[in-house]
N, CA, C and O atoms as a CHARMM CRD file, in Angstrom:
* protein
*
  328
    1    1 UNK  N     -6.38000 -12.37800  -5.37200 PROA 1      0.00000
    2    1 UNK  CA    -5.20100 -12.42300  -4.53700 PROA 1      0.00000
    3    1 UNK  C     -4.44600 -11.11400  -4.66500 PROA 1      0.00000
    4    1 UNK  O     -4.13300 -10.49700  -5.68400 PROA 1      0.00000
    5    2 UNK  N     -4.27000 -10.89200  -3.62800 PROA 2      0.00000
    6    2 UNK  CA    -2.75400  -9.64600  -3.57900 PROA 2      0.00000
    7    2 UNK  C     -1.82400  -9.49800  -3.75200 PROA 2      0.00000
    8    2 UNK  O     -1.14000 -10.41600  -3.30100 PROA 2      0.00000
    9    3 UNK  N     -1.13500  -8.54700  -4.35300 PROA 3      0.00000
   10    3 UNK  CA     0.72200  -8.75000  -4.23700 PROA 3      0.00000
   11    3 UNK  C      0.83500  -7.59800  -3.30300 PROA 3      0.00000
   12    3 UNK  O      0.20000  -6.57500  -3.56000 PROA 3      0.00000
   13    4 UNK  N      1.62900  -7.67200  -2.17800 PROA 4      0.00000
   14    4 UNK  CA     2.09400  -7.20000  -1.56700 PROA 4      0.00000
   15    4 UNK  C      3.06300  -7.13200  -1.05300 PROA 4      0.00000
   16    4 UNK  O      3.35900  -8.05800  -0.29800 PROA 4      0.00000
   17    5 UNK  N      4.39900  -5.52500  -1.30000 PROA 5      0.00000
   18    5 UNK  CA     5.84300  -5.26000  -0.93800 PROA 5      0.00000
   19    5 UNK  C      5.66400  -4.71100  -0.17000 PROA 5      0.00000
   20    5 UNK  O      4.56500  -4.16400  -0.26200 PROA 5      0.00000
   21    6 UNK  N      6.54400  -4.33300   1.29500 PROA 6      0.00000
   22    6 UNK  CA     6.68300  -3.38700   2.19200 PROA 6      0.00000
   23    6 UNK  C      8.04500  -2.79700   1.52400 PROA 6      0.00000
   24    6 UNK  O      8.92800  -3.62600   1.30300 PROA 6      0.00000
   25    7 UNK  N      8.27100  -1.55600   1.21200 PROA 7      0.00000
   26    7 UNK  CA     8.66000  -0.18900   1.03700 PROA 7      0.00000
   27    7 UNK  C      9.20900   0.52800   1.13400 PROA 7      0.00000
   28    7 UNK  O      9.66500   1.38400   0.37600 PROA 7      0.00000
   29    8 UNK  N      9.33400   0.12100   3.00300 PROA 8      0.00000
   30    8 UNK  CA     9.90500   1.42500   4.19100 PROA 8      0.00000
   31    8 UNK  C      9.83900   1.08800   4.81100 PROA 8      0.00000
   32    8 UNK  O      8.75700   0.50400   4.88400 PROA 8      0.00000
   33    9 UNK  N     10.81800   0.91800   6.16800 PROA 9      0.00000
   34    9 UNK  CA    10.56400   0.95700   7.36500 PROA 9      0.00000
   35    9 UNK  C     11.23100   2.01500   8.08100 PROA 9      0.00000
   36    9 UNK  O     12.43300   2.24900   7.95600 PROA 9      0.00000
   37   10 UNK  N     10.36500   2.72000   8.91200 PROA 10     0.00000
   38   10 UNK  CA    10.55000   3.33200   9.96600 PROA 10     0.00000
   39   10 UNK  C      9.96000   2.97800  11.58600 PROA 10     0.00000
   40   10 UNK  O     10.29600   2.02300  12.28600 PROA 10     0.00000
   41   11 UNK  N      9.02000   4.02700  11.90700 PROA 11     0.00000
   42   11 UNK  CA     8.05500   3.50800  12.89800 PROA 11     0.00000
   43   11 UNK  C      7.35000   3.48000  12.47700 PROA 11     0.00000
   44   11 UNK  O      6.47900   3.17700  13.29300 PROA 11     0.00000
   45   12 UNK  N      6.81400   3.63900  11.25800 PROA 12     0.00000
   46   12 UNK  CA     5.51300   3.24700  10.61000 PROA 12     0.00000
   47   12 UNK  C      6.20000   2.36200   8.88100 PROA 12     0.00000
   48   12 UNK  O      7.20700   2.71600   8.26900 PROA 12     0.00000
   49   13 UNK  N      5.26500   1.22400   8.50700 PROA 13     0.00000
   50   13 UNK  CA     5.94400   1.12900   7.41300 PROA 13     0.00000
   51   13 UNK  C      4.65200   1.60000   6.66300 PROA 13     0.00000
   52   13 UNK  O      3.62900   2.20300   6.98900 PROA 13     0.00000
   53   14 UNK  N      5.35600   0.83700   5.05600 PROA 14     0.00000
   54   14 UNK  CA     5.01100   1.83300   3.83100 PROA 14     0.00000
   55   14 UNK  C      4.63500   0.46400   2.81800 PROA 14     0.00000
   56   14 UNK  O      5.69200  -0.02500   2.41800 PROA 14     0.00000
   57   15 UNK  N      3.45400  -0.26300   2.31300 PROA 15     0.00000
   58   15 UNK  CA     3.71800  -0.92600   1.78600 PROA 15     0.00000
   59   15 UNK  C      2.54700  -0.77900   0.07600 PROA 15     0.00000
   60   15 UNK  O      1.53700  -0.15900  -0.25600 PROA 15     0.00000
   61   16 UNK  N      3.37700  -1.64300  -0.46900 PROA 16     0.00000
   62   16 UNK  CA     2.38300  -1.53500  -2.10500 PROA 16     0.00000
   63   16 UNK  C      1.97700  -2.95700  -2.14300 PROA 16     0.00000
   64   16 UNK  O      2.49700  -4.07100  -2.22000 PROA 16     0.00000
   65   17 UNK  N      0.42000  -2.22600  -2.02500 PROA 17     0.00000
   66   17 UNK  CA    -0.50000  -3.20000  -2.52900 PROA 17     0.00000
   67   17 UNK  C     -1.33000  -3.42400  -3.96000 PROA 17     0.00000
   68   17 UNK  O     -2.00200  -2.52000  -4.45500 PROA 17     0.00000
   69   18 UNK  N     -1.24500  -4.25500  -4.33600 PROA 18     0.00000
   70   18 UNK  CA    -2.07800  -4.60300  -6.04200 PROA 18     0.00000
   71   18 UNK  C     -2.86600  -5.45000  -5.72000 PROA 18     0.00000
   72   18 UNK  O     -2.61300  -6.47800  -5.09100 PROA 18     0.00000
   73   19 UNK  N     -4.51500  -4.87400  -6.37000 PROA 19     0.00000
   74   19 UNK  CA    -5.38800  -5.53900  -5.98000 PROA 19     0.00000
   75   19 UNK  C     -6.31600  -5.53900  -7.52200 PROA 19     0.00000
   76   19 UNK  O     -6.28500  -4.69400  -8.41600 PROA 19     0.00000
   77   20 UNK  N     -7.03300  -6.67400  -7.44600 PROA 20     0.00000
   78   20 UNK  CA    -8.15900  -6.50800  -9.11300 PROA 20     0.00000
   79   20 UNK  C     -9.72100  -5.08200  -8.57000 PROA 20     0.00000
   80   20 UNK  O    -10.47800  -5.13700  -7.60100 PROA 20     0.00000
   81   21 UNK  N     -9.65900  -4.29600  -9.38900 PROA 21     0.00000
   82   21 UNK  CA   -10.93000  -3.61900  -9.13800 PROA 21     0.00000
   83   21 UNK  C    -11.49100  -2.94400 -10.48100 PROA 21     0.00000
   84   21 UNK  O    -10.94800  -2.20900 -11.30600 PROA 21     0.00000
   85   22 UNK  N    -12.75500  -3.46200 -10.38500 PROA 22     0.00000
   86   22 UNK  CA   -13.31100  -3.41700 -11.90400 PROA 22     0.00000
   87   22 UNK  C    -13.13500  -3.97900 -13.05600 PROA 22     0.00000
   88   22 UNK  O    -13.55200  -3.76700 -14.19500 PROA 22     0.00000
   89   23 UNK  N    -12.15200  -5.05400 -12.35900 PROA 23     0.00000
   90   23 UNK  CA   -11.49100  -5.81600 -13.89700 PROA 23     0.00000
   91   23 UNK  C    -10.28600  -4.97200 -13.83500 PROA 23     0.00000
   92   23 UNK  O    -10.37000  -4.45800 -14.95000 PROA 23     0.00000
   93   24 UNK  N     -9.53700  -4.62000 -13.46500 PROA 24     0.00000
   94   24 UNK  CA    -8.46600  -3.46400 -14.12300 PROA 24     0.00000
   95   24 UNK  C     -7.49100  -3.72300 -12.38000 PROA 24     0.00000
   96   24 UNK  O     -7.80500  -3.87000 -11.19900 PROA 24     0.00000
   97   25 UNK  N     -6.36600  -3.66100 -13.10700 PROA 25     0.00000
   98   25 UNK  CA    -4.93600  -3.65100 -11.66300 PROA 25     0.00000
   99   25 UNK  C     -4.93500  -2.45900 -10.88000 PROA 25     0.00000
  100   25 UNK  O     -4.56300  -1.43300 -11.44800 PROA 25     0.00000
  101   26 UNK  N     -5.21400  -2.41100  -9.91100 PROA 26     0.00000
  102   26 UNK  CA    -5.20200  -1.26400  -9.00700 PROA 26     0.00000
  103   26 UNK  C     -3.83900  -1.30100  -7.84400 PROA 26     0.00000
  104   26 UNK  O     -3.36200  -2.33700  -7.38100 PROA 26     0.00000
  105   27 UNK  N     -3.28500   0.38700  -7.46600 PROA 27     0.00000
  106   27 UNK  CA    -2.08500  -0.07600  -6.95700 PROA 27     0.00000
  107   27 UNK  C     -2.58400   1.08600  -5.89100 PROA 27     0.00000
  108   27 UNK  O     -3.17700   2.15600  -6.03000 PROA 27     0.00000
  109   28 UNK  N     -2.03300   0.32400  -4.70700 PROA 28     0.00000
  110   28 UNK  CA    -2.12500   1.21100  -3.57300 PROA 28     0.00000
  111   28 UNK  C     -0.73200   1.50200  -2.56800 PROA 28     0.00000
  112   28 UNK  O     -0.00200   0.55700  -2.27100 PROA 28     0.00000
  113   29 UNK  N     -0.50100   2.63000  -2.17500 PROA 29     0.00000
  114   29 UNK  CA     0.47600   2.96400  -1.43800 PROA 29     0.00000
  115   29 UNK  C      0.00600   2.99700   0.12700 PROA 29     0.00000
  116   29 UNK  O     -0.95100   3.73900   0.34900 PROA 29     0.00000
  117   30 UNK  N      0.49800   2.36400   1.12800 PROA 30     0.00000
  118   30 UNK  CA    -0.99500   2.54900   2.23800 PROA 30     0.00000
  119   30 UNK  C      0.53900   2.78900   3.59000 PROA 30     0.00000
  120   30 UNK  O      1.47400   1.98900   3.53600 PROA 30     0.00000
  121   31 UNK  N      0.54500   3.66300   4.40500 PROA 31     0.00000
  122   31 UNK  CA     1.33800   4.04500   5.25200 PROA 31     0.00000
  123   31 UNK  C      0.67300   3.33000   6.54300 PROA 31     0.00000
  124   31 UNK  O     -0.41700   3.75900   6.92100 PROA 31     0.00000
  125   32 UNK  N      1.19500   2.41200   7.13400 PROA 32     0.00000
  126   32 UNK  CA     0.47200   1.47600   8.07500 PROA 32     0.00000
  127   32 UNK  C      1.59400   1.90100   9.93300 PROA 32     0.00000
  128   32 UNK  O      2.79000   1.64300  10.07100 PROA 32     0.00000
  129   33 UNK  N      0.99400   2.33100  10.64400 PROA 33     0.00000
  130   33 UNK  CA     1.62700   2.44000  11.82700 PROA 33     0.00000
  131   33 UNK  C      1.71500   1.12000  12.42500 PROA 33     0.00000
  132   33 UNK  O      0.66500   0.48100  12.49400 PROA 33     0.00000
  133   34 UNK  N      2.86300   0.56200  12.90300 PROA 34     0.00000
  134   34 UNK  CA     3.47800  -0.27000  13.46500 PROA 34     0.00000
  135   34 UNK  C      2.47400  -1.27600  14.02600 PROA 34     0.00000
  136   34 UNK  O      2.02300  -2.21100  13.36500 PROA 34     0.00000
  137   35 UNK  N      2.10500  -0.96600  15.51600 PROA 35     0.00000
  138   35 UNK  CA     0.80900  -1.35000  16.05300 PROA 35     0.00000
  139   35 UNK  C     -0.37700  -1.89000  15.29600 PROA 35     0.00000
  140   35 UNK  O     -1.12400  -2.71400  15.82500 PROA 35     0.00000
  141   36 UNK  N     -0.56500  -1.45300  14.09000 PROA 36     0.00000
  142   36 UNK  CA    -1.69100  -1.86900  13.33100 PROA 36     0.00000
  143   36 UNK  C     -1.22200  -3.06800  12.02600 PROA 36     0.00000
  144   36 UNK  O     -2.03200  -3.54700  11.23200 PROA 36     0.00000
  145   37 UNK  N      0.21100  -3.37100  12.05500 PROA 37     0.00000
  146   37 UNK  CA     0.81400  -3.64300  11.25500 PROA 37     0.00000
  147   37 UNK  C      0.59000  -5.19000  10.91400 PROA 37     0.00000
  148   37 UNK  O      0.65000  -5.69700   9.79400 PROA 37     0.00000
  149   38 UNK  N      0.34000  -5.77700  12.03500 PROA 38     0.00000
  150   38 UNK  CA    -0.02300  -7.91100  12.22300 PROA 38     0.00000
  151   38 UNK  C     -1.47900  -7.65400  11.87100 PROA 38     0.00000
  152   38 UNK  O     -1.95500  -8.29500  10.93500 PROA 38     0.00000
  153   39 UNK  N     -2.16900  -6.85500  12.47300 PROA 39     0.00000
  154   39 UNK  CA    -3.31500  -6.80700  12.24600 PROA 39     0.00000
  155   39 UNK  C     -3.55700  -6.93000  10.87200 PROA 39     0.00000
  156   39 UNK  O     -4.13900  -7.89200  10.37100 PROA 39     0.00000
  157   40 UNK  N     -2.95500  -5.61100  10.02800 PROA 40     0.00000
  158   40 UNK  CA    -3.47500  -5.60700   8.81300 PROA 40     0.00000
  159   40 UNK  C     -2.74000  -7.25500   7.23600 PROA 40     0.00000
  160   40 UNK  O     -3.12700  -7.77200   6.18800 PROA 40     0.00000
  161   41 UNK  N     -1.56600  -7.31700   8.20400 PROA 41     0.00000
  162   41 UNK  CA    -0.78100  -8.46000   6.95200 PROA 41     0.00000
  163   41 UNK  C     -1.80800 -10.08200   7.81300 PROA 41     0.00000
  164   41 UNK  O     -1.59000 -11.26300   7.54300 PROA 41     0.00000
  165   42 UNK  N     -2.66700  -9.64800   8.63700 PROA 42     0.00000
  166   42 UNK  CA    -3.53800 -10.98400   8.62400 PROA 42     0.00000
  167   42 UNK  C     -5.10500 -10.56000   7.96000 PROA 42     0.00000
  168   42 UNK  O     -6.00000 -11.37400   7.73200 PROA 42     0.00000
  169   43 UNK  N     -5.14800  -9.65700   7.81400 PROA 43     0.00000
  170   43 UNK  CA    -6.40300  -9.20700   7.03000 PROA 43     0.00000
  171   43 UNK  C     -6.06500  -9.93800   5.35600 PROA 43     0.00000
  172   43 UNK  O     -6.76000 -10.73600   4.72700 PROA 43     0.00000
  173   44 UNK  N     -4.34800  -9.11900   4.86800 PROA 44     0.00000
  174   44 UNK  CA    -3.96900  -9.44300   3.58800 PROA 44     0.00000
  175   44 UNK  C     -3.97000 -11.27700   3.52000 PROA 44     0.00000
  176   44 UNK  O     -4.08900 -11.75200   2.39100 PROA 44     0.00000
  177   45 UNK  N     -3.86800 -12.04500   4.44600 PROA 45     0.00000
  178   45 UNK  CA    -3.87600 -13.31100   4.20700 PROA 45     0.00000
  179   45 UNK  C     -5.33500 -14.12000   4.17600 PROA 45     0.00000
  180   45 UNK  O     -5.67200 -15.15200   3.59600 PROA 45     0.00000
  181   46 UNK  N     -5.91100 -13.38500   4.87900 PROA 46     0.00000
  182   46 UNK  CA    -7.77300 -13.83700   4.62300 PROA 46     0.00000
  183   46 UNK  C     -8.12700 -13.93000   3.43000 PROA 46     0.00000
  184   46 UNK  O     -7.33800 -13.65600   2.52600 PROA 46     0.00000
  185   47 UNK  N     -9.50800 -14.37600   3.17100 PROA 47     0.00000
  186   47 UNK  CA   -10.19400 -14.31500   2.22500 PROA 47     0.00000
  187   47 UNK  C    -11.25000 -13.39700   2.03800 PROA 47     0.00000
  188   47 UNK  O    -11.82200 -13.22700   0.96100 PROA 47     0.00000
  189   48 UNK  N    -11.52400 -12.76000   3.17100 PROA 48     0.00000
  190   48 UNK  CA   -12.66500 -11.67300   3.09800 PROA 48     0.00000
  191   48 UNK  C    -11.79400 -10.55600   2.26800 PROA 48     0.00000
  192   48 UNK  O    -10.64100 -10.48700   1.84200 PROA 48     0.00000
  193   49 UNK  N    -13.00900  -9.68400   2.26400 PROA 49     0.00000
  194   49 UNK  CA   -12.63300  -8.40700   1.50300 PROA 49     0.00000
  195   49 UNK  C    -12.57000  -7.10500   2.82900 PROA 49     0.00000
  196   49 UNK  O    -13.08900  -7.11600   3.94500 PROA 49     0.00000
  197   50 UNK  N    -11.97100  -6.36500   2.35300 PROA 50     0.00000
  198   50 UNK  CA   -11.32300  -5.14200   3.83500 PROA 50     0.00000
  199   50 UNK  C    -11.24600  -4.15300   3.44600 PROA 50     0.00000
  200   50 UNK  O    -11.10700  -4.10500   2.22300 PROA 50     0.00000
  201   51 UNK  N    -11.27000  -3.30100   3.92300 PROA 51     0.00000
  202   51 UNK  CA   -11.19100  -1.92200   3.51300 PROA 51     0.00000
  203   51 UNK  C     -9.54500  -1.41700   4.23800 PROA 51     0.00000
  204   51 UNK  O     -9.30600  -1.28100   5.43800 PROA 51     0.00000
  205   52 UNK  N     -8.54000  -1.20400   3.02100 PROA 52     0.00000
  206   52 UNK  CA    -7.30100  -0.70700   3.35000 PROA 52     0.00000
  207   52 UNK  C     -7.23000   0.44700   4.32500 PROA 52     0.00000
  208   52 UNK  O     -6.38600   0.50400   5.21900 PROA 52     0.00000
  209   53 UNK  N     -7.96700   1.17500   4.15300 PROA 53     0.00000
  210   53 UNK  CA    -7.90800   2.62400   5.14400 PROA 53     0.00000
  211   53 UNK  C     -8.59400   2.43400   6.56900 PROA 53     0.00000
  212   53 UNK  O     -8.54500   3.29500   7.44700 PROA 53     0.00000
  213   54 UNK  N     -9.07200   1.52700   6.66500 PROA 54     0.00000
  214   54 UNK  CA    -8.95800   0.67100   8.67500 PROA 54     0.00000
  215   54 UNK  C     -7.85400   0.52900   8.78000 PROA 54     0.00000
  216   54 UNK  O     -7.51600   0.70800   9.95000 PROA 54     0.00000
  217   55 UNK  N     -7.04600   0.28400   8.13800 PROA 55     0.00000
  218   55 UNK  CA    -5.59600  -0.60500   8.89200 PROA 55     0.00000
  219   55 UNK  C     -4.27900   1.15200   8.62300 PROA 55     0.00000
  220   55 UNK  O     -3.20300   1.25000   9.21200 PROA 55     0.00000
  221   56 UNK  N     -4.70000   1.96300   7.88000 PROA 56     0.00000
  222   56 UNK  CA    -3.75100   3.13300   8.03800 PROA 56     0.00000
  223   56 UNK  C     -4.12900   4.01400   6.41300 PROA 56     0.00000
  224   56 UNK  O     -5.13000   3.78700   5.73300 PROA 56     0.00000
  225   57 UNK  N     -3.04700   5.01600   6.07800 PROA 57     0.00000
  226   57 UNK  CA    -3.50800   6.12800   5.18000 PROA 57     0.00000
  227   57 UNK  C     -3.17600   5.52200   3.84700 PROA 57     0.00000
  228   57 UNK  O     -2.09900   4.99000   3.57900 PROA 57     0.00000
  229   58 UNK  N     -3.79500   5.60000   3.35800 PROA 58     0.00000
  230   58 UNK  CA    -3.26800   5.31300   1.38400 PROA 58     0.00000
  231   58 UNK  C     -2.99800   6.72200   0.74400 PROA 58     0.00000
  232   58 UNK  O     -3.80600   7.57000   0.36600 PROA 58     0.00000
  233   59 UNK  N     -1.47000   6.72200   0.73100 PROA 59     0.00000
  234   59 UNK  CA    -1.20800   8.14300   0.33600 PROA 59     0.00000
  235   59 UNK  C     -0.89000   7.90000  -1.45500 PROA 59     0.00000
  236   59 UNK  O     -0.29000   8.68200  -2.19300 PROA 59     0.00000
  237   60 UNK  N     -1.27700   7.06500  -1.68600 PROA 60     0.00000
  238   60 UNK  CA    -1.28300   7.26200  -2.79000 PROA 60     0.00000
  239   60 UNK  C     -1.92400   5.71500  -3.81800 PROA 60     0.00000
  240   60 UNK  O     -1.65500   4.65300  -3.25800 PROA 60     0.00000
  241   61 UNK  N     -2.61900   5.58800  -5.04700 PROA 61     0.00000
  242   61 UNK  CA    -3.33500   4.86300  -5.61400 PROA 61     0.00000
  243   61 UNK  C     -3.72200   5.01500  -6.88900 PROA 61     0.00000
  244   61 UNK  O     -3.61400   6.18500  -7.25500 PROA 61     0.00000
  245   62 UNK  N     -4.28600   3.99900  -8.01700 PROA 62     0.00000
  246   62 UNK  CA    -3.82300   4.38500  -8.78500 PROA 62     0.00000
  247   62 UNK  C     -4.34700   3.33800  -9.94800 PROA 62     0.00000
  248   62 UNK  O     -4.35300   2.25500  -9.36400 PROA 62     0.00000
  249   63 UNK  N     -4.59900   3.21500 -10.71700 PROA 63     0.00000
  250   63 UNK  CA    -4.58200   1.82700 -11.67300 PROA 63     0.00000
  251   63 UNK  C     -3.18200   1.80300 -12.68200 PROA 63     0.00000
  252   63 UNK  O     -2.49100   2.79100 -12.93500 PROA 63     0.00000
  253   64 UNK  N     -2.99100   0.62300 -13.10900 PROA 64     0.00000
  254   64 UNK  CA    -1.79500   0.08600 -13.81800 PROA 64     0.00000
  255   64 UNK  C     -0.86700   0.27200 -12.96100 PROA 64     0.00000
  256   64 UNK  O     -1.01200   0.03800 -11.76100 PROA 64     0.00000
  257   65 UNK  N      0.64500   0.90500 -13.71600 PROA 65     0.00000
  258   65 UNK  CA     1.56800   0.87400 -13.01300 PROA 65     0.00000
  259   65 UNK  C      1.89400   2.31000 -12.18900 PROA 65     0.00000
  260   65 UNK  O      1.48800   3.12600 -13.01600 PROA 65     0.00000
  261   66 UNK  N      2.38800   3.09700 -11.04700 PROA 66     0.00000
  262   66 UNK  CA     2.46900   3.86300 -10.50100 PROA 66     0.00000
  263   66 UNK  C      3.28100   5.18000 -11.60700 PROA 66     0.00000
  264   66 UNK  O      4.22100   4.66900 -12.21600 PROA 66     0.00000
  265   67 UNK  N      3.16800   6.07200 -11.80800 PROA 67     0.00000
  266   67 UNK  CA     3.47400   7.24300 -12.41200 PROA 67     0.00000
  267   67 UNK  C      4.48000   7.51400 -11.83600 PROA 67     0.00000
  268   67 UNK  O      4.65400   7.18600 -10.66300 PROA 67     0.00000
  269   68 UNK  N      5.69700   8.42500 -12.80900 PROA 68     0.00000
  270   68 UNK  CA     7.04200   9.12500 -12.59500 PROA 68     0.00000
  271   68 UNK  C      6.50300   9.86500 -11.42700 PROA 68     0.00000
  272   68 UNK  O      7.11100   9.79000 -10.35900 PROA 68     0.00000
  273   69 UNK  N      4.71000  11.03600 -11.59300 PROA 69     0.00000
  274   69 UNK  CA     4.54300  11.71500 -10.65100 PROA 69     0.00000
  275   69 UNK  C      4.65400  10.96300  -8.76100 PROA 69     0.00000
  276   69 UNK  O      4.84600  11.39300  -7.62400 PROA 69     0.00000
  277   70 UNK  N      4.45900  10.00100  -9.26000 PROA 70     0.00000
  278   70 UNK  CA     3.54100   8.96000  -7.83400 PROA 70     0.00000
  279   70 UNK  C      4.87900   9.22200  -7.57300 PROA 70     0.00000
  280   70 UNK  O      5.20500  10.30200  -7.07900 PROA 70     0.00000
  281   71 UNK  N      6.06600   7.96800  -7.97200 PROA 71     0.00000
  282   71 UNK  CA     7.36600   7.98500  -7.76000 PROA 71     0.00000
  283   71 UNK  C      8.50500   9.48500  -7.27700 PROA 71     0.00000
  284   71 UNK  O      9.57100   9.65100  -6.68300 PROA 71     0.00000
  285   72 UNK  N      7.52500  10.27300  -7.93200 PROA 72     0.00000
  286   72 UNK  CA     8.51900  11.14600  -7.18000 PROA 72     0.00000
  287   72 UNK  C      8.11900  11.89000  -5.95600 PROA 72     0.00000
  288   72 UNK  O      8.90600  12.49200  -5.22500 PROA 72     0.00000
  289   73 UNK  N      6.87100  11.80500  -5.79600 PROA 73     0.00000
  290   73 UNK  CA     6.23200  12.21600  -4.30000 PROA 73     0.00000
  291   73 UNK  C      6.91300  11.33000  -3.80700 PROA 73     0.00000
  292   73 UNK  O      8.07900  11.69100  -3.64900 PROA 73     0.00000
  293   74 UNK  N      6.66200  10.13500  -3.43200 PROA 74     0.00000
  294   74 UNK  CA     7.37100   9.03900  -2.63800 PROA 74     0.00000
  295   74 UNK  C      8.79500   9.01100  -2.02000 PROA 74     0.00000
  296   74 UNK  O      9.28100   8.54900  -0.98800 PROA 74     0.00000
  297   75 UNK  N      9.24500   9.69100  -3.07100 PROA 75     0.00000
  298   75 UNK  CA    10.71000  10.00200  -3.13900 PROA 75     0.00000
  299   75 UNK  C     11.17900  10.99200  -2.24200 PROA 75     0.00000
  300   75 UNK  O     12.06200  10.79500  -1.40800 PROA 75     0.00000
  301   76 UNK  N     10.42200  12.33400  -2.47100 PROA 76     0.00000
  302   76 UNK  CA    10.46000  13.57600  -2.17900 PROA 76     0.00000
  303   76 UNK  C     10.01100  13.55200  -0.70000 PROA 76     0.00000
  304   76 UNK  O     10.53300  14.15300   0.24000 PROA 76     0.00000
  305   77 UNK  N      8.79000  12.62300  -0.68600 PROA 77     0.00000
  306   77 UNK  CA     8.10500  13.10600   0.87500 PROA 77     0.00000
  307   77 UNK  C      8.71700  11.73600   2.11000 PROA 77     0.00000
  308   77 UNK  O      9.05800  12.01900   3.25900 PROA 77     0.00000
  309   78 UNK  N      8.73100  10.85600   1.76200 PROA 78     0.00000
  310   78 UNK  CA     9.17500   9.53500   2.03600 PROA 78     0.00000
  311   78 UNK  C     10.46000   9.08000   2.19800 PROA 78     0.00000
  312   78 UNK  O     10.68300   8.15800   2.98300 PROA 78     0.00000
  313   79 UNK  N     11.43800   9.66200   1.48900 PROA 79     0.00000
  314   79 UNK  CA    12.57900   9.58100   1.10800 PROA 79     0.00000
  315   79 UNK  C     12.73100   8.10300   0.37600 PROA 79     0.00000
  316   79 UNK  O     13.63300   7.42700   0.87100 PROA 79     0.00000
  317   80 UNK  N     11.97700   7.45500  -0.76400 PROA 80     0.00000
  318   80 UNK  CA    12.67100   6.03400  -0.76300 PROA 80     0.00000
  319   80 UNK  C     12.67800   6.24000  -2.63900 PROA 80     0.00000
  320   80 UNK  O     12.00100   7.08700  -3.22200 PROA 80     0.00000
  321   81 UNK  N     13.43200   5.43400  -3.18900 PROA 81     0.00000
  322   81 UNK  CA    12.71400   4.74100  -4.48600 PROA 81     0.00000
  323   81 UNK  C     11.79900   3.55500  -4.94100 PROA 81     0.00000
  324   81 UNK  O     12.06800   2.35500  -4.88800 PROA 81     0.00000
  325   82 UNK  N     10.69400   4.13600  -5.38600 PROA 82     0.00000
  326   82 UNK  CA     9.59200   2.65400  -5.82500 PROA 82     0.00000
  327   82 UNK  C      9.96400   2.16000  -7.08200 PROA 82     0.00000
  328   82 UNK  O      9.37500   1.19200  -7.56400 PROA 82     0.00000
């Protein structure tokens, strides 16, 4: 199962996804354009498996918890706090 926050909104949102890979917590930052946006939060409610980068960009990823570095790109390029 997933945990998934949205982030940001603009015209595109911004959301963090945590997913199991390899045994180990994986965290993804995935910038999803609007239009693609139902599409992809009905992919997140399925049971199949998907590939995040169909539905928009993963600008950032990661295992455990996200880094001061991650956090401050986000910050810097994005304008938000994670």
């Amino acid at each position: 199962m997933s945990w998934v926050a949205k982030v940001a909104s603009h015209k595109e949102r911004i959301y963090f996804v945590e997913r199991q890979r390899s045994g180990e917590n994986a965290f993804f930052y995935i910038r999803i354009e609007l239009p693609k946006e139902q599409d992809f939060l009905a992919a997140l409610k399925g049971q199949q498996k998907f590939n995040l980068s169909d539905y928009g960009e993963i600008i950032a990823s990661g295992f455990g918890n996200p880094s001061d570095e991650i956090r401050k790109m986000l910050k810097e390029k994005y304008g938000f706090d994670v």
